[in-house]
C-alpha positions in Angstrom: 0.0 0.0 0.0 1.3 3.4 -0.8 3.1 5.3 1.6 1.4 9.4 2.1 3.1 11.8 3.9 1.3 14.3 6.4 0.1 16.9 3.9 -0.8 14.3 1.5 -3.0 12.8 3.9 -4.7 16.0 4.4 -5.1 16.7 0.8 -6.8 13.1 0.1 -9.3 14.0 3.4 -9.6 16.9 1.7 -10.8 15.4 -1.5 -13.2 12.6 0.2 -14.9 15.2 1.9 -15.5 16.8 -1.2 -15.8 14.5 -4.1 -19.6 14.0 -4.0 -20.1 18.4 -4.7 -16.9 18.0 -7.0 -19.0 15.1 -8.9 -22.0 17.0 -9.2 -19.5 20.1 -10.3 -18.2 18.3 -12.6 -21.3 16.9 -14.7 -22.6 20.3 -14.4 -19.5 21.4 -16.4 -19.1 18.3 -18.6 -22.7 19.5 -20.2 -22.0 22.8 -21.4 -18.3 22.5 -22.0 -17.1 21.0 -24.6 -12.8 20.9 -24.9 -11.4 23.4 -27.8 -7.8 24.0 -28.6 -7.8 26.9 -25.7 -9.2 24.8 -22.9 -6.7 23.1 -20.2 -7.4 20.8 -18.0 -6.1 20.8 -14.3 -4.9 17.8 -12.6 -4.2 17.7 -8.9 -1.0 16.3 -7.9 -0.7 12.4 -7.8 -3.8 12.6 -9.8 -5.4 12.4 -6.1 -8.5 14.5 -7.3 -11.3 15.9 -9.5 -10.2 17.1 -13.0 -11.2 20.9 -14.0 -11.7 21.8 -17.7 -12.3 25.1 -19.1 -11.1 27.8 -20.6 -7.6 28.8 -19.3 -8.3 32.7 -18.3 -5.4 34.0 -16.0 -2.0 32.7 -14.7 -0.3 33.9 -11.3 2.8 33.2 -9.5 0.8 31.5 -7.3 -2.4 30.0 -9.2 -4.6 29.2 -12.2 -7.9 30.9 -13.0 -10.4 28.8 -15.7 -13.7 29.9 -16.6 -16.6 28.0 -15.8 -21.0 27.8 -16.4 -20.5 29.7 -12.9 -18.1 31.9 -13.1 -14.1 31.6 -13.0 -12.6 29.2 -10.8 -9.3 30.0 -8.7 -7.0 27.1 -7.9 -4.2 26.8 -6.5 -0.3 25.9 -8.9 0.7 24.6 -5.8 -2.1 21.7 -5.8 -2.8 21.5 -9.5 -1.0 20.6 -12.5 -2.2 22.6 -16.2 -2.1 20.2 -19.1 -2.9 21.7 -22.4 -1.3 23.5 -25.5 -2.2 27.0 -23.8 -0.5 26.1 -20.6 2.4 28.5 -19.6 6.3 27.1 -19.4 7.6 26.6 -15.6 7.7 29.7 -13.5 6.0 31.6 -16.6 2.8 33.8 -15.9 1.8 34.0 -19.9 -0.5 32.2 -21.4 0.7 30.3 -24.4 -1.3 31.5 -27.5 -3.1 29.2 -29.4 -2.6 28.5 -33.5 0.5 30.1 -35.1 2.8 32.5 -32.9 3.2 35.7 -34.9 6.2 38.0 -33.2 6.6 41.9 -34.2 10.5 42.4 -34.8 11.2 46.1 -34.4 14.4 47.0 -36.8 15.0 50.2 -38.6 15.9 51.5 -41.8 15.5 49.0 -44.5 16.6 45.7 -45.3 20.1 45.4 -45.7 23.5 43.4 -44.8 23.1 44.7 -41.0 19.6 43.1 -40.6 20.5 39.7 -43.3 20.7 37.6 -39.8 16.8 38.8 -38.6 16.0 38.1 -42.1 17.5 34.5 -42.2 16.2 33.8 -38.6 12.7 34.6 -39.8 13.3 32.2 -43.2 14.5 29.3 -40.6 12.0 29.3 -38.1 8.9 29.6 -40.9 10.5 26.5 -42.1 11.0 24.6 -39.0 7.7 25.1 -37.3 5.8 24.9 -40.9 4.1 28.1 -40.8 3.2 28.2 -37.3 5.8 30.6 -35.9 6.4 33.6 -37.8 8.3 36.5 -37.3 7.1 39.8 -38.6 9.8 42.1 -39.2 8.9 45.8 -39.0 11.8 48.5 -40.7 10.3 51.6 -38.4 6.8 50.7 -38.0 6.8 49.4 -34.2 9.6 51.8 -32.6 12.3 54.4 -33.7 15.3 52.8 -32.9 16.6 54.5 -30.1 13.4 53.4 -28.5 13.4 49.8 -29.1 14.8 48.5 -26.2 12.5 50.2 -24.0 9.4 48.6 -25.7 11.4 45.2 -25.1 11.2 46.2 -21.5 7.2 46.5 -21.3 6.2 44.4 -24.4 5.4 46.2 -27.0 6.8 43.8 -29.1 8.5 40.2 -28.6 12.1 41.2 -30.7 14.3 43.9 -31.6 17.8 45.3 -32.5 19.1 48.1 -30.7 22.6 50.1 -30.4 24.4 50.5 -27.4 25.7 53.5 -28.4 22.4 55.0 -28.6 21.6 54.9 -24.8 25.0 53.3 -23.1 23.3 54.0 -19.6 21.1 51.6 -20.3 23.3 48.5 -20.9 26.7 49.8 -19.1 28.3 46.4 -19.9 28.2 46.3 -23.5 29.8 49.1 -24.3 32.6 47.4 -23.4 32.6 46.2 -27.0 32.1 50.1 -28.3 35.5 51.3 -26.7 38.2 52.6 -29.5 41.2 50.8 -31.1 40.6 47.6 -30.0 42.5 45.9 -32.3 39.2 43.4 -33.8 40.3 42.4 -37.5 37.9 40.7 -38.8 33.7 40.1 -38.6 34.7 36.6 -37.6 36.7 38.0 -34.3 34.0 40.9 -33.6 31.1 37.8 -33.4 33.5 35.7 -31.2 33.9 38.5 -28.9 30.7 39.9 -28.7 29.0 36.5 -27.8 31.3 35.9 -25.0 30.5 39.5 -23.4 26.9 38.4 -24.2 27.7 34.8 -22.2 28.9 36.8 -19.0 26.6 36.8 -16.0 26.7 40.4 -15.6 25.7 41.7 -19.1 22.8 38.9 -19.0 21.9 41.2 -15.3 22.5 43.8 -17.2 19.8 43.2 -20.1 17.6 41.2 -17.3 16.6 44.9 -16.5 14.4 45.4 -19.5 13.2 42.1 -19.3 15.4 41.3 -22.7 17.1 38.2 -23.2 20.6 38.8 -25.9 19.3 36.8 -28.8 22.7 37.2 -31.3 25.1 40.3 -32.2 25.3 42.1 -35.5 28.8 42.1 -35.9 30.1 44.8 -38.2 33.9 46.0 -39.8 35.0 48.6 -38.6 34.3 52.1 -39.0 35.3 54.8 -41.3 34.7 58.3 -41.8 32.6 59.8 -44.9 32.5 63.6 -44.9 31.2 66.5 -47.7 33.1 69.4 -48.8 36.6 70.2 -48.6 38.4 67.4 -47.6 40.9 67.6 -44.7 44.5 68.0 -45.8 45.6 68.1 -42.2 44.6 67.4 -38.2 43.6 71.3 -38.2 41.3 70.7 -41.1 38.8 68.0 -38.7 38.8 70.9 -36.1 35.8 72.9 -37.7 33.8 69.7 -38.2 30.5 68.1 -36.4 30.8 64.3 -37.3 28.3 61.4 -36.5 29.3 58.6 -34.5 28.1 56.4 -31.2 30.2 54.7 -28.3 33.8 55.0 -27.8 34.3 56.1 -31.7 33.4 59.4 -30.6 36.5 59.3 -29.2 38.9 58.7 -31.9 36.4 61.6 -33.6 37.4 64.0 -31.0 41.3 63.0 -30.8 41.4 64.2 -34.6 39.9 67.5 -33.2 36.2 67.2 -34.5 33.2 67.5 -32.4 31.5 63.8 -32.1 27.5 64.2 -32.4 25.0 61.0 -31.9 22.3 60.7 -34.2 20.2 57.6 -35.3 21.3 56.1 -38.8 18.5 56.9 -40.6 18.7 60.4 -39.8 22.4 60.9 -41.0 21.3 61.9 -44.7 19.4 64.7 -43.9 21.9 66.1 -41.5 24.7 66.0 -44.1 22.2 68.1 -46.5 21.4 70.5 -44.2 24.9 71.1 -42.4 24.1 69.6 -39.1 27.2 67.5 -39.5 30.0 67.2 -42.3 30.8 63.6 -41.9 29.7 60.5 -40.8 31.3 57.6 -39.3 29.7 54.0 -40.4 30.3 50.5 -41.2 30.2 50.0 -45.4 27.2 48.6 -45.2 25.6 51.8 -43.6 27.2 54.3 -45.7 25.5 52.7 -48.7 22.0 52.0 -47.4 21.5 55.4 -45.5 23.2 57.1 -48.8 26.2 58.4 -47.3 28.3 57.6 -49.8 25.5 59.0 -52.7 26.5 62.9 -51.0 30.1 61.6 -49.7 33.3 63.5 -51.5 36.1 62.2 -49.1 36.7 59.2 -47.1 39.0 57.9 -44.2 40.3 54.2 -45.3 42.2 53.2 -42.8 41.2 55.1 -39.5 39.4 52.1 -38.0 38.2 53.4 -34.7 36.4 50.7 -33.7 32.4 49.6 -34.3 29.0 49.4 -32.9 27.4 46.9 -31.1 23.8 46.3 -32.1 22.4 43.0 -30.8 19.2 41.8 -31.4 17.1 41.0 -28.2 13.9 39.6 -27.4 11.5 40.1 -24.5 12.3 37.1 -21.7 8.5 36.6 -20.8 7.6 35.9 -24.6 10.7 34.0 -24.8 9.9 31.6 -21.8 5.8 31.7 -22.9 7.0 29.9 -26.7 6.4 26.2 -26.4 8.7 23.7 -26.4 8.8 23.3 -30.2 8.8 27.1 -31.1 11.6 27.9 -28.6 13.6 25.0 -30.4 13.1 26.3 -33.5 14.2 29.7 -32.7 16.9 29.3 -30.8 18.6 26.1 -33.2 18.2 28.1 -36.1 20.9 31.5 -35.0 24.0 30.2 -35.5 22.5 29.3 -39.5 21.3 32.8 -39.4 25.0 34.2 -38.0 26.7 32.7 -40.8 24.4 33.5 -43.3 24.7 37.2 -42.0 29.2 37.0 -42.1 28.8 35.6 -45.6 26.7 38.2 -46.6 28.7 40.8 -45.6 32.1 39.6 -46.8 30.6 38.4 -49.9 27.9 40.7 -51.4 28.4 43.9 -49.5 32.1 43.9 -49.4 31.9 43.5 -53.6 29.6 46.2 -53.7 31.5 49.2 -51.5 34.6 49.4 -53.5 32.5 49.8 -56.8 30.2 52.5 -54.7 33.7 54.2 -53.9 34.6 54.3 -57.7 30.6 55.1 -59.2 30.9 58.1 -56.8 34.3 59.7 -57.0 35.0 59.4 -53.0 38.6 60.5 -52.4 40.7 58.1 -50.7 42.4 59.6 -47.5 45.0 57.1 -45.7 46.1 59.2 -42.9 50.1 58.0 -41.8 51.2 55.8 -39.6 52.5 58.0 -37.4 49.4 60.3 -36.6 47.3 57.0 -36.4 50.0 55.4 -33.4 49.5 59.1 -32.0 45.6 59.2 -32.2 45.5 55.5 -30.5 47.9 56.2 -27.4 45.7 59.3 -26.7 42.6 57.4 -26.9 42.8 54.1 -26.1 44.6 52.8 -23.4 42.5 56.2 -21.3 39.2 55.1 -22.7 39.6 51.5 -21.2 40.4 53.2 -17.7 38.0 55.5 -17.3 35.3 52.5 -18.6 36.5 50.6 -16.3 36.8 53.0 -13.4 33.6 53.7 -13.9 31.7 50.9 -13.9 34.0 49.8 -11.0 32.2 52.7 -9.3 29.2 51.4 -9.7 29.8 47.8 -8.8 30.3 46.2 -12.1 32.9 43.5 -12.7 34.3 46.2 -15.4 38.0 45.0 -15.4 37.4 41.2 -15.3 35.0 42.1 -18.9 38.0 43.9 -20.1 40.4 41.6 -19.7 38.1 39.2 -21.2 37.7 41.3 -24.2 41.6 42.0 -24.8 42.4 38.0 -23.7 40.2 37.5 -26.8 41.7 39.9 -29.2 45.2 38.6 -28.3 44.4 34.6 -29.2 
C-alpha cells in the first residue's frame, strides 16, 4: 500500500470530503463544456483529485484561474498541475497563445547586410515550425530605434535590434565592445567577442533589466569616416567639423579635433544636406544603405576606430511563454542565421562598397602611420580606464569584462 506523507494525507481528506459536490461540479461542467484548442485541464498532484476543464483565463505566481458555467474558478499551482497546449512554461505567468505565434521584430531602416541575420532567422523558423511561428519584421513601423529597447522592457513587441551606443546608460556592460582601437580584424573575431561578453553573467543582469534576453550580435567591420566638402589636408582641417558617430568612436572623432554628435542612422542623410554635421562615421554597409556615400566627396580608409554593437534582443517573458517546439526552432536556427549574416557581408556587401567608392568619385584619404599610433595612445589605453573606473564605481565587474575582451583579441 502506498506510503502518504502528512500533507498528502490532508489533501486526500480533503478530496473525500468533497468529491460528491466536485462530482455534481463536474457533470454540471461536462454539459456545457465541450474541450477546444484553448481549454486546459487541471490535474491535482498524484492525480489524487477531480479534473477541471475550461477555458484557461489567468496565470499567477501562485495559481490558475479557468472559466466555468458559474463563473471563474481560482486554484491553487501549488495543488494543480495545467495540461494543455495553452499552458504557460515553468515559473512563466503568460499564457501560451493558441494557432500560429506571430512576433513583431522592431528593426529600422530597411533591409540590408546589418539586418541579413533577422531576415535568415525569420526564413529558418517559418520552415522549421511549418508556418506556425512567424516572425514579422517591422523596418520603423513598431519603434524608432533609439526606442526599441525600452518597448522590449514592457512588451510592445516580442524582438528587436538596438545600439548600445544609442543609450549606453542603459546597458553599461556592453559598451565594453564600443571602446576605440581595440584591435578586432575581422567580422569573424567581432562575433566571437561579442558572444562571450553576451555569455557573462553580468551583461545577461544587465539586459535582465528590460526584461530582454541577448538573442545574437550584429557584428560589423570597422568604422570609417565619410564627410562632404573640402576634404581635410591636415589634423587642423577635422577641427571645424561636427561628425556622427556612437560609443567609444566618438572618441577617436574627438582625438582628430572634431566635435562627435549621436544621431540615429536613418537620420544621417538629412543632416549631411542640411549642415548639421560634415561627416559621418559607419560601417560599409551603412554608408550605402542610409546614402552616405550617394552625397560623400572624401573618405577615411584606414582610421578604423572601432564599431557598434547592435544586438538583437527579445522580450524574456515571450521568450519563456514559446512552447517547447517554437523555442527549439528559434533558438537552433541562429548560429545558421549568424553565418548567413558573415557571408553576406564579406561576400555581397564587401563587392559592392569598393564599386560604390569608384561610381561616386569618393577620395581616398589614408592618414600615416605616425598620426594613427598618436591618435591611438591618446585614446585608447584612457578610454579603457575611465570604462573601467567607472563601472567599478558602480559595482560592475568592469575589469574582469575587459580583460576578457583584450584576452580574446590577443588569441
Amino acid at each position: 500500500m502506498q506510503a502518504f506523507s502528512k500533507e498528502e494525507k490532508k489533501l486526500l481528506d480533503w478530496v473525500n470530503t468533497k468529491r460528491i459536490f466536485t462530482g455534481a461540479v463536474m457533470a454540471t461542467l461536462a454539459l456545457s463544456v465541450s474541450a477546444t484548442a484553448q481549454d486546459v485541464v487541471l490535474k491535482m498532484e498524484n492525480n489524487a483529485g477531480p479534473e477541471l476543464t475550461g477555458t484557461l483565463l489567468e496565470v499567477t505566481e501562485t495559481s490558475f484561474v479557468i472559466d466555468s458555467t458559474l463563473g471563474p474558478m481560482r486554484v491553487s499551482r501549488d495543488v494543480f498541475t495545467c495540461v494543455g497546449a495553452v499552458c504557460p512554461a515553468e515559473g512563466s505567468t503568460q499564457i501560451s497563445a493558441v494557432g500560429p505565434i506571430v512576433w513583431d521584430v522592431s528593426l529600422w531602416g530597411s533591409r540590408r547586410a546589418f539586418t541579413e541575420h533577422v531576415e535568415r532567422l525569420a526564413e529558418l523558423v517559418d520552415e522549421k515550425t511549418s508556418g506556425e511561428f512567424t516572425l514579422n519584421i517591422s523596418y520603423g513601423g513598431l519603434s524608432p530605434s533609439r526606442e526599441n529597447l525600452d518597448n522590449i522592457s514592457i512588451g510592445t513587441f516580442e524582438m528587436a535590434q538596438f545600439c548600445s551606443g544609442y543609450h549606453p546608460e542603459k546597458t553599461p556592460m556592453l559598451s565594453v565592445l564600443e571602446l576605440p582601437f581595440l584591435g578586432v580584424s575581422s567580422l569573424e573575431q567581432e562575433l566571437e567577442l561579442s558572444l562571450a561578453v553576451y555569455d557573462h553573467p553580468a551583461v545577461k543582469a544587465d539586459l535582465a533589466r528590460w526584461n530582454a534576453t541577448l538573442l545574437m550580435p550584429s557584428p560589423q567591420p570597422q568604422n570609417n569616416i565619410l564627410g562632404v566638402g573640402q576634404p581635410p589636408m591636415s589634423l587642423g582641417s577635422f577641427r571645424d567639423m561636427t561628425i556622427r558617430s556612437t560609443g567609444g568612436i566618438g572618441l577617436a572623432i574627438e582625438a582628430l579635433g572634431a566635435q562627435s554628435i549621436t544621431i540615429p542612422a536613418p537620420q544621417v542623410s538629412e543632416a549631411l544636406a542640411d549642415g548639421s554635421v560634415q561627416a559621418v562615421a559607419f560601417a560599409p554597409h551603412a554608408h550605402m544603405a542610409f546614402n552616405t556615400v550617394e552625397s560623400g566627396v572624401w573618405w577615411t580608409s584606414n582610421l578604423n576606430p572601432g564599431t557598434s554593437n547592435c544586438p538583437v534582443v527579445v522580450n524574456t517573458d515571450a521568450l519563456n511563454g514559446l512552447s517547447t517546439p517554437n523555442r527549439v526552432a528559434l533558438l537552433s536556427s541562429v548560429d545558421e542565421a549568424l553565418d548567413h549574416y558573415i557571408n553576406h557581408y564579406n561576400g555581397v556587401t564587401m563587392a559592392a562598397w569598393g564599386p560604390a567608392l569608384k561610381e561616386n568619385f569618393i577620395m581616398e584619404l589614408d592618414i600615416n602611420d605616425e598620426i594613427l599610433a598618436a591618435i591611438d595612445q591618446a585614446v585608447a589605453a584612457p578610454a579603457a580606464q575611465n570604462w573601467i573606473a567607472r563601472n567599478r564605481a558602480e559595482g560592475r565587474p568592469a575589469q574582469e569584462i575587459y580583460d576578457l575582451v583584450t584576452s580574446i583579441i590577443s588569441e
